[in-house]
SEBALUM-547952 format. One record per residue: y, z, x of N, C-alpha, C, CB in turn. Coordinates in pm, whole numbers, plus 50000, padded with zeros to 5 digits. Glycine has a CB too. Layout:
N
YZXYZXYZXYZX ...
END
This chain:
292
130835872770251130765875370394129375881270427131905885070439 129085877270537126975882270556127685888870696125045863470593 126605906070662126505910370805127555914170868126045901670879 128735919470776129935927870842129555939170922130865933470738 130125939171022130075952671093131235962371056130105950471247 130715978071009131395987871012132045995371124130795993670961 133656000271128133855999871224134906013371192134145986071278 135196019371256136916028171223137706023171321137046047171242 138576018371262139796011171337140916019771354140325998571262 141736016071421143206023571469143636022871293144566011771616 143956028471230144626029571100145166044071058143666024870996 145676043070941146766057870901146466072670987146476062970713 147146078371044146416088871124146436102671011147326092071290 146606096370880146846112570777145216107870771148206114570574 144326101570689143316094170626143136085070686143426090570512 142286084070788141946068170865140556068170795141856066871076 140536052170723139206047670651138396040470746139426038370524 136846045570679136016031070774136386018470711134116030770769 137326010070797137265993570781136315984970803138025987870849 135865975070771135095963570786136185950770875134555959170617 135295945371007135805938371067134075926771045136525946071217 134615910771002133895907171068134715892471086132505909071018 133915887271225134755876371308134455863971217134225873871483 135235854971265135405840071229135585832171376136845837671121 134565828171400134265819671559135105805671484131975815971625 135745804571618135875791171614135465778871562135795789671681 134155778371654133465766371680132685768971526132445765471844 132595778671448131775775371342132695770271196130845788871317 134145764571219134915760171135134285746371063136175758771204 134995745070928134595730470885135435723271003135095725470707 135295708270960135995698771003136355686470924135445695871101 137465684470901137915669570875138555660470983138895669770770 138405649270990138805641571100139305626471004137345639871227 140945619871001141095607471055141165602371182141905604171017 141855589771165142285583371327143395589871347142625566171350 144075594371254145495605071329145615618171290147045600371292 144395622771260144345639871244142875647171244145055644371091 143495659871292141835669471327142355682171242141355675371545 141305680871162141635695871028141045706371046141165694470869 140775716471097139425720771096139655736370973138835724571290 138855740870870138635748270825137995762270823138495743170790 138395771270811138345783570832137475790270710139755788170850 138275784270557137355788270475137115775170379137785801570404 136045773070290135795762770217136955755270194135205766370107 136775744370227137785733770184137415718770135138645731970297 137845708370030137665703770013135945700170029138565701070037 135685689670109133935684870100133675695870176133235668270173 134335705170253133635712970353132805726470241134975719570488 132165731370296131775740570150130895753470237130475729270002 131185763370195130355772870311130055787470236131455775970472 129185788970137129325802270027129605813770152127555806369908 129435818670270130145826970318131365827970365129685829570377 131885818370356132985818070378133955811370257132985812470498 134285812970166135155811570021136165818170000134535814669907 136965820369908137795823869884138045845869911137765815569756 138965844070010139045859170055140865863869973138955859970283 140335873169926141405876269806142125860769747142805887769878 143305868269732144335851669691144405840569776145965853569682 143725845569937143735832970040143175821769940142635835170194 142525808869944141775805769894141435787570002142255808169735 142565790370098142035780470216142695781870315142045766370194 142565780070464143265784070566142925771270658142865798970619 143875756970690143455751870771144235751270906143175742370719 143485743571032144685746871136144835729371167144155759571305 145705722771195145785710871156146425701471315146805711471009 145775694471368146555687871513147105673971479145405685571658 147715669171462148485656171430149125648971546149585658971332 148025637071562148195624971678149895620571639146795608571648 150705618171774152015614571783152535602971617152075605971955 153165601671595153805600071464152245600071356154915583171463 151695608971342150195603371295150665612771127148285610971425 149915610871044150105616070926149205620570802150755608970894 149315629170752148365623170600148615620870511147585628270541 147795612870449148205603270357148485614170163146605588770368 149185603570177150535615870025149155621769968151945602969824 149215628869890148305636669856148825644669727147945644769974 147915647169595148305657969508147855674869482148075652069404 148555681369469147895698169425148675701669295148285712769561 147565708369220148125718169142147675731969144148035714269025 148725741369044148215757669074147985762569201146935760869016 148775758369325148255762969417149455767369526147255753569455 149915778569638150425778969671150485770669795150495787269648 151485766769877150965757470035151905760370100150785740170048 151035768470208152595773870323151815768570449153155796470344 153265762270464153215756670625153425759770737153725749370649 152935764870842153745768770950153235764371084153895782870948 154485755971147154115744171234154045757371389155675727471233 152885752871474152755765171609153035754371717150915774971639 153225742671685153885735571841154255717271748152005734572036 155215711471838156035697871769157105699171625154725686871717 156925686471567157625691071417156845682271370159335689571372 157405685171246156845672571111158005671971080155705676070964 157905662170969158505660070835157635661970698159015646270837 158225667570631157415670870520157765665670381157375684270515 157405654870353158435649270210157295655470064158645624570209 158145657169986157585661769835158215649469760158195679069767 156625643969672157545629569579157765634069447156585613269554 158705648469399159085650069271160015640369269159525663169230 160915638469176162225635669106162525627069238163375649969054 163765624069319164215620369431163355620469521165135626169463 162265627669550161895632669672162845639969726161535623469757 162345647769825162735660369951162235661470037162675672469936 162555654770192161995655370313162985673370392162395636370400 162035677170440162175685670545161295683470694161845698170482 162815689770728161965689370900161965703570995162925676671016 160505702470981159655715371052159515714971149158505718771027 160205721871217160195723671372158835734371455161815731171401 158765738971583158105748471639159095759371595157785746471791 157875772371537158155779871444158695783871264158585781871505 159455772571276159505769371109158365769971009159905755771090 158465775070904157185775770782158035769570656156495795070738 157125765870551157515760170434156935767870327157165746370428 157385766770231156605770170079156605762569972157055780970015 155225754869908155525747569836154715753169690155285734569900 155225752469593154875758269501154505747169378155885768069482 153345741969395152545728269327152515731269166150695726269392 152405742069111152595746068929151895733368920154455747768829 152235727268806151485711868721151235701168776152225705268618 151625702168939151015688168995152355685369145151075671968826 152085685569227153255682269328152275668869416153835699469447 152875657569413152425651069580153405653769671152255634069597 152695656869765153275652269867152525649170042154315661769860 152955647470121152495637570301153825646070398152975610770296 152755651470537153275653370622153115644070735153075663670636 154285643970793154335634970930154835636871045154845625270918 153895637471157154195642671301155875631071343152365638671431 156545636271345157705631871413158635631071546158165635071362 157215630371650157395628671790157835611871790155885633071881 158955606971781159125596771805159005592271928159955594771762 157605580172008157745574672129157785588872252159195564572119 156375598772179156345606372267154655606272248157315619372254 153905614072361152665618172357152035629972293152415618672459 153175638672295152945654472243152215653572078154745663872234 151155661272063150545658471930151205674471854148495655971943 151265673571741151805682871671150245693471614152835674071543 150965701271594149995714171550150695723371425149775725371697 149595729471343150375732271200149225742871207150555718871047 149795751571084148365761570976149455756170875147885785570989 147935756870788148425751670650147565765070550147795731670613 147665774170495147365785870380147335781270242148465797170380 146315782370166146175777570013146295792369913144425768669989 146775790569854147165810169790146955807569657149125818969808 146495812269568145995813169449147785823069379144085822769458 148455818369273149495818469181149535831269094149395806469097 149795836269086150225846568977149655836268837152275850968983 150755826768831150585816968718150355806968763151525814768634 149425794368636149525785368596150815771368581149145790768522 150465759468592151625752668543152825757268571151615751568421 153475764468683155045763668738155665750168737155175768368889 157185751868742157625739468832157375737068924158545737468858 157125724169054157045722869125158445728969209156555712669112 157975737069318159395740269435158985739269559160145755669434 160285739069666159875736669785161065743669872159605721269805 160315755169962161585763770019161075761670181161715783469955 162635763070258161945758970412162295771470477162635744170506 162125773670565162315783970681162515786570806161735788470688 163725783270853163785780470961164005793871036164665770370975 162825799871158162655808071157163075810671336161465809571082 163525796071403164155794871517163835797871681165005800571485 164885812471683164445816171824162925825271825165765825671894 162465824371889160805828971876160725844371918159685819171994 162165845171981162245861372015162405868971915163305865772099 162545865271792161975870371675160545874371639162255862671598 159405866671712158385872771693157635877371806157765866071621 158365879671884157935886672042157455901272052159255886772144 156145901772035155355917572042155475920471912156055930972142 156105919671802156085923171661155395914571519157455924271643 155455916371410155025907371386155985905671247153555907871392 156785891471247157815889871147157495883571038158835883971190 157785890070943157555886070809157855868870743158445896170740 157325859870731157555843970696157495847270558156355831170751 156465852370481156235850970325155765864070270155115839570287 156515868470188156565877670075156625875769923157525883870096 156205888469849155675884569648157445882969598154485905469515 157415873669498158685873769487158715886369383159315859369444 160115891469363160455903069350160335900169199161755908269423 159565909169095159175910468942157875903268962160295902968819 157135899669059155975896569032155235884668898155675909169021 154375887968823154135878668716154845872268668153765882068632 155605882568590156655882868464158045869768521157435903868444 158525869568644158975863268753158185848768732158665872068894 157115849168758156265838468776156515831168680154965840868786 156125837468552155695832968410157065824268352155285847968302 158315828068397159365825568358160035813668432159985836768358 160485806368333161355791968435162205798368526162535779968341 163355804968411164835808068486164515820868594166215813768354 163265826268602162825835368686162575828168856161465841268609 161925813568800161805811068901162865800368992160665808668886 163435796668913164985793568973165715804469053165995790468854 165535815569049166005828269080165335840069180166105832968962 164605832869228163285844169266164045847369412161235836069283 163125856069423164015868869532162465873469648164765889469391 162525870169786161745875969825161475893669814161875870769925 160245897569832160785914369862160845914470004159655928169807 160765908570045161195913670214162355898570267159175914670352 163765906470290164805899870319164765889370397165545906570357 165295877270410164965869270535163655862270490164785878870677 162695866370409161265856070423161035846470309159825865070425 160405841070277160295831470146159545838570074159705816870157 159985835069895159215848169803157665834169752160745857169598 156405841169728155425831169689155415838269568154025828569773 154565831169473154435837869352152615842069397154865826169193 152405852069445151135857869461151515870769485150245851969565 150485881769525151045893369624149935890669744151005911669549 150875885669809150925878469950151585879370080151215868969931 151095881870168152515881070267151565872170413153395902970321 152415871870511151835860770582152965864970672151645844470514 152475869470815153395874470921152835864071048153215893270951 154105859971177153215857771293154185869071392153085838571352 153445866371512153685876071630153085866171756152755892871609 154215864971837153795863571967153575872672069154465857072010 152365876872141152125888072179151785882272326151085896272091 152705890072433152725890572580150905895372608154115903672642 150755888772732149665897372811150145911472848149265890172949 148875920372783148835932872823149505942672747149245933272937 150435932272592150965940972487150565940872361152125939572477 151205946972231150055948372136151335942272061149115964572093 151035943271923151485941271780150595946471701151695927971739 151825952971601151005959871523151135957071362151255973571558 150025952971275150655948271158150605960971043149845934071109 151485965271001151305977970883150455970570726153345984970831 149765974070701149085964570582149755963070510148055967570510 149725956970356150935953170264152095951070268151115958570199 152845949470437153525947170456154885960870469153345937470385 153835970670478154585986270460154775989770286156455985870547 154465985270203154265988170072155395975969999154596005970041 155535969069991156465959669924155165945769847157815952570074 154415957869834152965946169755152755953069619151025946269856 152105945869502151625956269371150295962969414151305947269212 149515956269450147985961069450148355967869653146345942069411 148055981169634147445989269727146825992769796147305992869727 145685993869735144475995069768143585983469740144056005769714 142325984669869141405973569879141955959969927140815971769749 143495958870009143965945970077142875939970144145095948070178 143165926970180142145915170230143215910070329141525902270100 142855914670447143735904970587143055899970662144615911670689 143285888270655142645878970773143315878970903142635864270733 143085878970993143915878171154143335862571210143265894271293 143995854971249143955842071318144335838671455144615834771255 144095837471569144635833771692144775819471692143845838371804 146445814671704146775803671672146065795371812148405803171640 145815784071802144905771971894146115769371999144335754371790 145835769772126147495767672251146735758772363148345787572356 147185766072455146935756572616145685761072662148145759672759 145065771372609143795777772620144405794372733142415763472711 142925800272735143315816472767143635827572713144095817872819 144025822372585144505833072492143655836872434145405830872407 143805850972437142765862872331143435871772290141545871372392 142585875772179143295892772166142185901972127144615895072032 142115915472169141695924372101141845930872001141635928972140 141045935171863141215944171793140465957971791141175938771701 140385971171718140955980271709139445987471760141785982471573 138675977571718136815980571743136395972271841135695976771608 137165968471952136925960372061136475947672079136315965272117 136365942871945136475927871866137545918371919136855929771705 136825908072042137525901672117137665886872056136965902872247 138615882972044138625869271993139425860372057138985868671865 139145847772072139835835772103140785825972066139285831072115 141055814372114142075806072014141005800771910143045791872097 141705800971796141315790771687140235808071606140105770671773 139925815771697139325824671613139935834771463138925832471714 139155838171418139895849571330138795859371285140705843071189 139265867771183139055878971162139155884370988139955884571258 137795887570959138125889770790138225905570829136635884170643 139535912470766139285927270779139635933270608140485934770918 138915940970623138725946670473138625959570450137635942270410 138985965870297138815984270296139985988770399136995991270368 140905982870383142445987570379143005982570298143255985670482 144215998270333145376000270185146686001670250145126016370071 147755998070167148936003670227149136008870290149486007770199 149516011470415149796021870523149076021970641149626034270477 148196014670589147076018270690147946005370827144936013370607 147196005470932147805997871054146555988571160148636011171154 147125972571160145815966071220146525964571389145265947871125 146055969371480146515965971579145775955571641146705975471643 146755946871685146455931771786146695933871894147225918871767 145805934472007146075934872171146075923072239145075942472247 147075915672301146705904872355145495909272506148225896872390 144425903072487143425907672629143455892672714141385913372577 144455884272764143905867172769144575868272938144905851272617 144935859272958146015855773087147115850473064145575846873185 147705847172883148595839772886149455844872728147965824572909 150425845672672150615852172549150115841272470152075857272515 149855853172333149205847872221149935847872120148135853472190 149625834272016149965839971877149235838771791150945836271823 149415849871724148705853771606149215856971507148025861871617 148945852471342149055850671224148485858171110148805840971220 148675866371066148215872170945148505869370804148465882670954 147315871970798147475866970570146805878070525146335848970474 147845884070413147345901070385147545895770223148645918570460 146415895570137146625895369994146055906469910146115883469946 146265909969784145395915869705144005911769726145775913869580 
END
């Protein structure tokens, strides 16, 4: 990162640390483009390549993804890598070609977790049948505890949205035993989020959204209120998901941002607290990725 600004942010009121805020503009994202999709990148991705912008803790890619009416991409392979989905307007379908295959369907608000270990393909597909509406996604790349897992695939249907109204609700959490969890087959047949209700990743990871009214806040507690191993020195990114336009939010050092913008914040620990202000004319949502 070049040229962070130092800042003291709203955080723990026992020990409030100087944090580091620095922005992620929009308009300075990579880009991939077919005839039926607009990718744009946040941090290095594929041909896109940007040494200031690389891998921020376990993040290790963040794209935001618009998909022309039944439009798609084409099947595709990963390994070692985590891939969480979470669709911010339309649905997909999401098929994985292990064994049988496994299609899921991702609605507005729904997230996925796919857990690639030794090799997973798989292709998402906008499933507006004989409509105009183009679909919209974030797609998160998370670096594994371990190596070579089985391939898995968990969905989330996360529904009425008044679930994430002014707050910000937990989608993905470390699965519970961490490594040792990881490292293990029958561990991972078995895995357990630490926070109830969310999908467990094998990282220490978590990944919250919040829809935030004009003129109200959300507030994210770092590590998720302590249900992380590593403590100290968290890495949270803040994202303002891409909408109808108008939407902003403020953070804590008067760091105003837009749709499609984000935010590397750094030199927080457990406890500490990032507050999101919506400042726009219209509510916002916004997405956080808090890793070691």
């Amino acid at each position: 990162m070049s040229d962070p600004r130092r800042i003291t942010a709203e955080l723990s009121a026992f020990s409030p640390p100087t944090a580091t805020i620095l922005p992620r503009p929009s308009e300075g994202r990579g880009q991939s483009k077919t005839a039926t999709s607009n990718t744009l990148h946040s941090l290095s991705f594929g041909d896109y390549v940007d040494p200031r912008f690389h891998d921020f803790g376990s993040l290790c890619g963040l794209n935001e993804i618009t998909l022309a009416p039944m439009g798609d991409d084409a099947a595709h392979t990963h390994r070692n890598v985590e891939i969480i989905t979470y669709v911010t307007s339309g649905q997909i379908s999401s098929t994985t070609m292990a064994g049988d295959g496994q299609t899921s369907r991702l609605r507005r608000g729904d997230a996925q977790v796919l857990t690639t270990g030794h090799g997973l393909t798989h292709q998402e597909r906008a499933s507006h049948t004989g409509s105009s509406t183009t679909t919209h996604l974030l797609q998160a790349y998370v670096v594994p505890w371990a190596h070579a897992l089985g391939p898995a695939q968990q969905h989330l249907p996360v529904g009425n949205p008044d679930k994430r109204q002014d707050a910000f609700a937990i989608l993905v959490s470390p699965c519970v035993g961490g490594v040792g969890v990881a490292a293990s087959t029958a561990g991972q047949a078995a895995r357990l989020p630490a926070v109830p209700g969310s999908m467990p990743i094998n990282a220490d990871f978590l990944m919250a959204a919040a829809i935030i009214d004009d003129g109200k806040s959300a507030v994210w507690f770092v590590g998720g209120g302590g249900v992380v191993d590593s403590r100290t020195e968290r890495h949270v990114y803040v994202h303002v998901v891409m909408g109808a336009g108008g939407s902003k939010v403020r953070l804590a050092d008067q760091t105003v941002l837009g749709e499609g913008d984000g935010a590397f914040v750094t030199n927080v620990s457990v406890g500490d607290k990032v507050v999101v202000e919506s400042a726009g004319v219209a509510e916002v949502e916004v997405v956080v990725l808090d890793s070691a």
